[in-house]
N, C-alpha and C positions, 0 to 999 in steps of 0.2 A: 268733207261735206260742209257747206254750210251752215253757221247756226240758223234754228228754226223756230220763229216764232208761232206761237197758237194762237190766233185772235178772231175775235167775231166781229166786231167795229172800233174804228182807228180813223183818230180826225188828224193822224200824220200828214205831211205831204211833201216829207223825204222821201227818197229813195231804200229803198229795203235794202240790205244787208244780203239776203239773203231768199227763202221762201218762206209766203205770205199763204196760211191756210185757211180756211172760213168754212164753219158746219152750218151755213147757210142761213143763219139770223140775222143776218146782216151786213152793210157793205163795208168794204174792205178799200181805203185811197191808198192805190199803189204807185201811181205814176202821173206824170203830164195827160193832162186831157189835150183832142186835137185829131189830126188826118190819121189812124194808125196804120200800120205796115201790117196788110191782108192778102191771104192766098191761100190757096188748098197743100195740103201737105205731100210733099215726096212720096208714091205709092212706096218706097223703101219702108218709109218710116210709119205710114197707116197696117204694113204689112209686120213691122215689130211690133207695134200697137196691138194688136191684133192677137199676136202670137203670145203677148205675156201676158196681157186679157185670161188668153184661154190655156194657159200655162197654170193662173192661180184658178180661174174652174174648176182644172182638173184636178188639181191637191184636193179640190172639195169635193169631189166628185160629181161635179157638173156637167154635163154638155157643153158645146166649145159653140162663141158665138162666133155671127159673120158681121163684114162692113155691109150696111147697107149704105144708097145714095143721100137716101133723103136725112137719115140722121146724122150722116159726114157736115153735110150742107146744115142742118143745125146746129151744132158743133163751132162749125167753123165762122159760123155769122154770130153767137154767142163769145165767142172769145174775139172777133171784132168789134163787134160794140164791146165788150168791157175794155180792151185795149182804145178803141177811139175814147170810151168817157176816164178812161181813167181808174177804174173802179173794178173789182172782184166781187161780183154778186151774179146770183141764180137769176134774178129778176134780169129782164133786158130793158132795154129803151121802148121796145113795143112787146116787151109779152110780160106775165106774169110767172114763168117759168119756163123748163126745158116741156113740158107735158104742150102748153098752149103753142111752142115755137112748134114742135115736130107735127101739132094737128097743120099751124098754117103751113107746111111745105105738103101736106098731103098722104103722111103717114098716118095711121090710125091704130093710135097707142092702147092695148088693154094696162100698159105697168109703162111709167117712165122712169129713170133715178140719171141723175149728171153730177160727173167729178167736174173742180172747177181749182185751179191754181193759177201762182203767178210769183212770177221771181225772177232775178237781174238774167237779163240774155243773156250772159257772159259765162254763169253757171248753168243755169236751170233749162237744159235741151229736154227732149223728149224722155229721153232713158230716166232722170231726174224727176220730172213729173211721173212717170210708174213708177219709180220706186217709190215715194211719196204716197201716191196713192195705195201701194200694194202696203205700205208700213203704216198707213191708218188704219186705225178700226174701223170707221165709221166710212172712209172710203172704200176698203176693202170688201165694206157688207152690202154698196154696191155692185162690186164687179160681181160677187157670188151667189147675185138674185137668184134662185132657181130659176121662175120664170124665162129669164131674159132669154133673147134668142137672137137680137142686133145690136150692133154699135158703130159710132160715129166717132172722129176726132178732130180738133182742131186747133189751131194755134196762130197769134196774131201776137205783132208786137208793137211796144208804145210807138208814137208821134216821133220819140227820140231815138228809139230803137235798144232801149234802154233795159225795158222789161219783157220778157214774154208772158204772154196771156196761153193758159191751155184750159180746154172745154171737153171732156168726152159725154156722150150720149148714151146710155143701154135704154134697151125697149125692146116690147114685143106686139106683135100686131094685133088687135083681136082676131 
């Protein structure tokens, strides 16, 4: 595995080593800014998503969530613009979070929470960002919201094609 570093803001603007993690204080410069490489994920890989999601639920004894559309589609336009600017942050280019992105697609959130990473293409595919997230605390205490009952994901990568950006979504509808 990669080495990992922990950081909140980083006025780098090398290329990471590795994977870049942020508890959401602030941005994180991972990569070239510019046109990024965007598209919705392999129903394969929203369906492992999905499945190791509701894998660590159920260690906790939770309920298992489902993909909704509208929180995929947030997801996946969240870790686009971070891969277009460049940057690892909650906030986007037009929202102030994942709660304001999922209102403007038309979901109507009682609880929002979003995992957010980013790390060299070359290593850090899908299975890589779950385990990441499953081996944070503070990620992890996302996935295991009681509440939650949807989830979205998504992934984009740099301009160079250098880094991938990943975004998942949980939420529950009022």
């Amino acid at each position: 595995m990669a080495q990992q570093e922990a950081l909140t803001v980083s006025t780098k603007s090398n290329m990471p080593r590795g994977i870049e993690r942020t508890d959401g204080h602030g941005p994180v410069l991972v990569s070239v800014a510019g046109s990024a490489l965007c598209g919705p994920l392999p129903a394969a890989e929203t369906g492992y998503a999905i499945s190791h999601t509701n894998a660590v639920r159920k260690q906790a004894g939770l309920p298992p969530l489902q993909m909704n559309a509208r929180l995929q589609k947030a997801a996946e336009l969240q870790a686009c613009d971070m891969a277009g600017r460049g940057v690892m942050e909650h906030r986007g280019a037009r929202s102030t979070g994942p709660g304001m992105r999922v209102k403007q697609l038309g979901y109507r959130p009682r609880i929002t929470a979003e995992n957010i990473a980013a790390g060299a293409s070359s290593i850090f595919d899908l299975d890589g960002a779950m385990r990441e997230w499953t081996s944070s605390s503070r990620h992890r205490q996302n996935m295991v919201i009681p509440q939650l009952r949807d989830m979205g994901i998504g992934r984009a990568l740099s301009p160079d094609g250098r880094v991938a950006y990943w975004s998942v979504v949980y939420s529950a509808p009022k």
